[in-house]
C-alpha positions, 0 to 999 in steps of 0.5 A, spaced: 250 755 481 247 754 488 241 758 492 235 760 489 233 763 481 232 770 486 239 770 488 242 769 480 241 776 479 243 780 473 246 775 470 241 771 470 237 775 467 241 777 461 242 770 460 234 769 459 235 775 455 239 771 450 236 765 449 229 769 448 232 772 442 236 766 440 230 762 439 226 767 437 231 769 431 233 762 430 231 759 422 227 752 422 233 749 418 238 752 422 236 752 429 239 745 432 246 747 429 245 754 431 243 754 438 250 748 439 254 754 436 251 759 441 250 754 448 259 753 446 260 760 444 256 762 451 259 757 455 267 760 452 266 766 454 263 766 461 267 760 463 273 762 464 271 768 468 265 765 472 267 758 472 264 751 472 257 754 473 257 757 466 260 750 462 257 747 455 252 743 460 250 748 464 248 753 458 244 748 455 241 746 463 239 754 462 237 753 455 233 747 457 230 751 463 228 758 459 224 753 454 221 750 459 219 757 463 219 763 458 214 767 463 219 769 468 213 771 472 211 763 473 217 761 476 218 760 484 223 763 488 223 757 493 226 753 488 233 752 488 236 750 482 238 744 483 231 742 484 229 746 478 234 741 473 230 735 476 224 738 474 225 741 467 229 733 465 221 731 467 217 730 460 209 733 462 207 739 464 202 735 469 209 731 472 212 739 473 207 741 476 206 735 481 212 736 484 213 744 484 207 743 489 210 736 492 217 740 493 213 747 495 210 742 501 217 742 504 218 735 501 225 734 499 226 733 492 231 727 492 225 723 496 220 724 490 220 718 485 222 721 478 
């Protein structure tokens, strides 16, 4: 998936759709079970008609990045996703935030130590 989270569109959108009420309805005991269940079920559905885009890992990638950014509205549409896949791997919400502002300065996120 290349450009910016603008440009996923609608499917994009359903896809967030999906893992909110995923996760939301998900039981404790079950949860880890389920959501591998679901990510391979959505990854061989969308795949074959979408391509590698939509493969097991990027489900998961999508999964991880809903988690990570369950307000929609917080998200920043300069970003692209290749940048966000870096940011969301980071382990604090003070080490997101410092290179979303380090990348919303222009600075390549390939020159930033992760």
């Amino acid at each position: 998936m290349k450009g910016n989270l603008s440009e996923m569109g609608a499917l994009g959108k359903v896809l967030l759709l999906i893992f909110s009420n995923c996760i939301a309805s998900s039981l404790e005991i079950h949860r880890a079970d389920y959501g591998n269940y679901l990510t391979k079920f959505i990854a061989d559905q969308l795949e074959p008609e979408y391509g590698s885009g939509f493969s097991k890992r990027q489900i998961e990638l999508f999964r991880q990045f809903y988690r990570t950014f369950p307000i929609a509205n917080a998200l920043r549409s300069q970003l692209s996703w290749s940048q966000y896949k870096v940011i969301i791997r980071l382990d604090s919400q003070d080490k997101r935030d410092f290179y979303i502002m380090e990348t919303m300065k222009s600075t390549p996120i390939g020159t930033l130590n992760l």
